[in-house]
C-alpha positions in Angstrom: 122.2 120.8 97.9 123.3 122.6 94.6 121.0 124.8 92.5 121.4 123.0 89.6 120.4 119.5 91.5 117.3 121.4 92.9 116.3 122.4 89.2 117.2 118.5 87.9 114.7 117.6 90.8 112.0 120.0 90.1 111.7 119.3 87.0 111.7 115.3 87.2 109.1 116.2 89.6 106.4 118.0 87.1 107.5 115.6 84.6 105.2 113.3 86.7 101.7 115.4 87.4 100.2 111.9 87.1 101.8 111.0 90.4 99.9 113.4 92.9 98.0 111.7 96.3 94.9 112.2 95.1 95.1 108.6 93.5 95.0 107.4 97.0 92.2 109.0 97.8 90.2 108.2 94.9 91.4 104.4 95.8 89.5 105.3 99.3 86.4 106.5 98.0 86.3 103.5 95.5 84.9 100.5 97.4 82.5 102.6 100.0 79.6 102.2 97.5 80.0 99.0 97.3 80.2 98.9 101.5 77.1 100.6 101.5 75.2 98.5 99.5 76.5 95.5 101.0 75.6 97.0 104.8 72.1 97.0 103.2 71.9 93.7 101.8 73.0 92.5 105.7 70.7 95.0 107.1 67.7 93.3 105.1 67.1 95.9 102.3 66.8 95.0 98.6 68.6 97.7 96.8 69.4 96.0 92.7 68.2 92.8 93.2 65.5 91.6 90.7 64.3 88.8 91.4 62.7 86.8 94.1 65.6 84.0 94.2 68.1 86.6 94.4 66.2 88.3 97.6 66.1 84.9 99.2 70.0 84.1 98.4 70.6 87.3 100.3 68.1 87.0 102.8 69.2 83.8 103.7 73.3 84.3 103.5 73.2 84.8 107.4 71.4 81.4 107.2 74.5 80.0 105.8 76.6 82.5 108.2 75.2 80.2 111.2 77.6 77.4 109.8 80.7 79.5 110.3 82.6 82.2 112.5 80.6 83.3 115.0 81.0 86.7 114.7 80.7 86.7 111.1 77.1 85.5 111.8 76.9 88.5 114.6 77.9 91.1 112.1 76.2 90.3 109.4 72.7 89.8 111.9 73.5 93.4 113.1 73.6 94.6 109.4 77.9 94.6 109.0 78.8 92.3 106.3 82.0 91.4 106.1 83.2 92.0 102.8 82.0 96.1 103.9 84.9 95.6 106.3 87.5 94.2 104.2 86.3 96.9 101.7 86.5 100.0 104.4 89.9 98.8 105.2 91.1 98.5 101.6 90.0 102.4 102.1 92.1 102.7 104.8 95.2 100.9 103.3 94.5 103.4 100.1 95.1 106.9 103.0 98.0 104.9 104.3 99.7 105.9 101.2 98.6 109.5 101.1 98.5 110.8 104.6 101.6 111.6 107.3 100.3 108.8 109.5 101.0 105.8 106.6 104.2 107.3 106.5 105.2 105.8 110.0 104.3 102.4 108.8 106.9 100.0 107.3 107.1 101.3 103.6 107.9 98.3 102.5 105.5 96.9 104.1 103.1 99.4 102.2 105.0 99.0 98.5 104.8 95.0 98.5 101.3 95.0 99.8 100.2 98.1 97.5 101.8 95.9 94.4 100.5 92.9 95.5 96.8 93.4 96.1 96.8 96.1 93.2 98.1 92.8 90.8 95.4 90.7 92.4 92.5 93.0 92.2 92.9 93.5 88.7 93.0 90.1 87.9 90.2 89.3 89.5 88.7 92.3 87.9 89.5 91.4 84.0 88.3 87.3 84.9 84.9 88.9 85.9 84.9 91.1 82.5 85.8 87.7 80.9 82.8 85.7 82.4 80.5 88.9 81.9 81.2 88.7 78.1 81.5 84.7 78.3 84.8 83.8 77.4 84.8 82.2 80.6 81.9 79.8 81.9 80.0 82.1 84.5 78.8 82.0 88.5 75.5 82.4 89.6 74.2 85.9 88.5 70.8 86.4 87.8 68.9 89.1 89.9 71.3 91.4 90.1 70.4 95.0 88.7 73.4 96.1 86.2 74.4 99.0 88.3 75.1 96.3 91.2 78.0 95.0 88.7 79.2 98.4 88.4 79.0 99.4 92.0 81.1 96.2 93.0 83.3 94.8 89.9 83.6 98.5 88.8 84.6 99.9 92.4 87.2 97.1 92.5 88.8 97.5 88.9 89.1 101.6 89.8 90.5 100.3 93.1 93.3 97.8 91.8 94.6 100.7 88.9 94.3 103.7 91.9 95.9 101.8 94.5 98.8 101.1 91.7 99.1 104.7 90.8 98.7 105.4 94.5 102.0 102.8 95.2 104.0 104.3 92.2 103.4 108.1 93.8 104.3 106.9 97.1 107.5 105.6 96.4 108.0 108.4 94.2 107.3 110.7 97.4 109.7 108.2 99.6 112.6 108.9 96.9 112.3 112.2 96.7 112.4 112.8 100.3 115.1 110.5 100.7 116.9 112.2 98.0 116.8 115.6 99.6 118.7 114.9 103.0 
């Protein structure tokens, strides 16, 4: 490798401070509030909920669990809900991208989905905005503390953008390596 690429490739490199790892693992801290609070909804406590109708709808969401998926019912009896899950392994997909272990996965594998569920969540993210400030006709959402909103719509904005940047940085890490053998 020539000193003169070596000083091309430095300096592309701090041309991009924005593309460091520590946007993955902001993306992994991002949705483990809203895992907690949801473990505590399933466990029976009534952490930002307002009103009596909104304690019931919760308290009686394993009731509706007995319908489905067994073990969806199971979790959510022993206090697991199941969005916590999908939300502690959107965590995990987030270190994928930022530790030496995600770097024995597939990459493309981790650069589709990363894309992918980064579009998604972000979508879903500015719809909720919309039906917050009624541009859009809205669910059910009465009995729900504010800070709820922000704990799980917020969580899942910062989520979609870091898991973006956390993509971008990990390619950029896959190129550069590449680059350098």
């Amino acid at each position: 490798m020539s000193l003169r690429y070596e000083k091309h490739r430095i300096s592309e490199i701090a041309d991009k401070p924005f593309l460091t790892k520590k946007w993955g693992y902001i993306a992994a801290l991002a949705l483990l509030p809203y895992a907690f609070l949801k473990s505590l909804w399933a466990s029976g406590l009534t952490a930002g909920l307002t009103t009596k109708q909104a304690i019931q709808d919760v308290a009686g969401f394993g009731d509706t669990l007995k319908e489905g998926p067994a073990f969806l019912y199971t979790l959510y009896t022993n206090g697991i809900d199941f969005t916590a899950i999908l939300a502690i392994l959107a965590s995990l997909f987030a270190l994928a991208l930022v530790t030496s272990w995600g770097e024995k996965l597939p990459k493309w594998l981790l650069i589709i989905s990363g894309w992918s569920v980064g579009i998604v969540t972000v979508l879903i993210s500015f719809m909720t905005a919309l039906q917050f400030f009624g541009v859009f006709p809205k669910g059910y959402s009465e009995g729900l503390a504010i800070w709820v909103y922000v704990v799980t719509y917020g969580g899942l904005f910062l989520w979609g953008i870091t898991i973006f940047i956390a993509t971008l940085s990990f390619q950029h890490r896959i190129k550069s390596k590449q680059s350098s053998k």
